[in-house]
C-alpha positions in Angstrom: 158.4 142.6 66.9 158.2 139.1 68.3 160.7 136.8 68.2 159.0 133.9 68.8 158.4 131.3 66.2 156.4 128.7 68.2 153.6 128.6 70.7 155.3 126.0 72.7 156.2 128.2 74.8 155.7 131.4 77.0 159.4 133.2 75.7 161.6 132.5 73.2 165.1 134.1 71.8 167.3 134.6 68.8 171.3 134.9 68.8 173.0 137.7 66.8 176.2 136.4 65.9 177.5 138.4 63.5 179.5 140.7 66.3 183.0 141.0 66.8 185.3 138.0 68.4 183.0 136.4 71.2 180.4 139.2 71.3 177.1 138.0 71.1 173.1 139.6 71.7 170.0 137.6 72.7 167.2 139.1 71.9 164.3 137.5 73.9 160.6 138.1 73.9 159.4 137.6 77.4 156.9 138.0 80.2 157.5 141.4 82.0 158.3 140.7 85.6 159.3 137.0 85.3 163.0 136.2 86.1 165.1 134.3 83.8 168.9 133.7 83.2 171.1 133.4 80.2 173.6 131.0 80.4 176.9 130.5 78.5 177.7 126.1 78.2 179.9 123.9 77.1 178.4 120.8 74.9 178.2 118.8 78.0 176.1 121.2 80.1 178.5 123.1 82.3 177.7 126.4 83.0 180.6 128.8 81.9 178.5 131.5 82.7 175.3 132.2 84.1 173.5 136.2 83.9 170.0 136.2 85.5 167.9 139.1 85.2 164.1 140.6 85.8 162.2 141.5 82.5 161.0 145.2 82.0 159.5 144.9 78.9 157.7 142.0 76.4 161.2 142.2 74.4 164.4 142.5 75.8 168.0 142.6 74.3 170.9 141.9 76.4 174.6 141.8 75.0 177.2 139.6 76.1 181.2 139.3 76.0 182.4 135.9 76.2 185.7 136.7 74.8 187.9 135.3 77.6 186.2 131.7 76.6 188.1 128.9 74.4 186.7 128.7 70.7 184.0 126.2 70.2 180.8 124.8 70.2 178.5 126.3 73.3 174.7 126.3 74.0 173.4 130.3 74.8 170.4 128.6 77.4 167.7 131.1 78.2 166.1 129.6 81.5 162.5 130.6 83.3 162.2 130.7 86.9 160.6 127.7 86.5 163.2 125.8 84.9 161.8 125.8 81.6 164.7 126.0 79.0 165.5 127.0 75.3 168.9 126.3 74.2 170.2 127.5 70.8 173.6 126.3 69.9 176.5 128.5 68.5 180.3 128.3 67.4 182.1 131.2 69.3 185.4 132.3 67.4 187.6 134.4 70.1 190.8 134.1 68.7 
């Protein structure tokens, strides 16, 4: 199914949360063969961590372990190659 809930623009994502301590999944709906990254930051924009990857398919689920971060407020950033962003903030609770 689509994730997407607007037209604005050509992907989109949702967070699952609901995982154990600083687990999350991003499920994306994408453009096969365009590049993106996820990235992991703080309020103030700094990347904690960045994951780029090639999409196979129109929907693609990737799971990341941010355990080793500090508690707190982050941004999950799903980035095009052309520098097109969708940020979705979230509370991580590792501890």
């Amino acid at each position: 199914s689509d994730v997407c809930s607007s037209d604005l623009f050509d992907f989109c994502m949702e967070l699952l949360t609901n995982l154990p301590k600083g687990k999350i999944t991003v499920d994306m709906s994408v453009t096969p063969g365009a590049k993106y990254s996820v990235q992991l930051t703080d309020m103030k924009g700094e990347v904690k961590y960045s994951s780029g990857f090639t999409a196979d398919n129109t929907v693609v689920i990737k799971h990341y372990d941010y355990s080793d971060v500090k508690s707190g407020d982050y941004y999950v950033v799903l980035v095009d190659i052309k520098g097109t962003e969708i940020k979705r903030a979230i509370t991580l609770k590792t501890n």
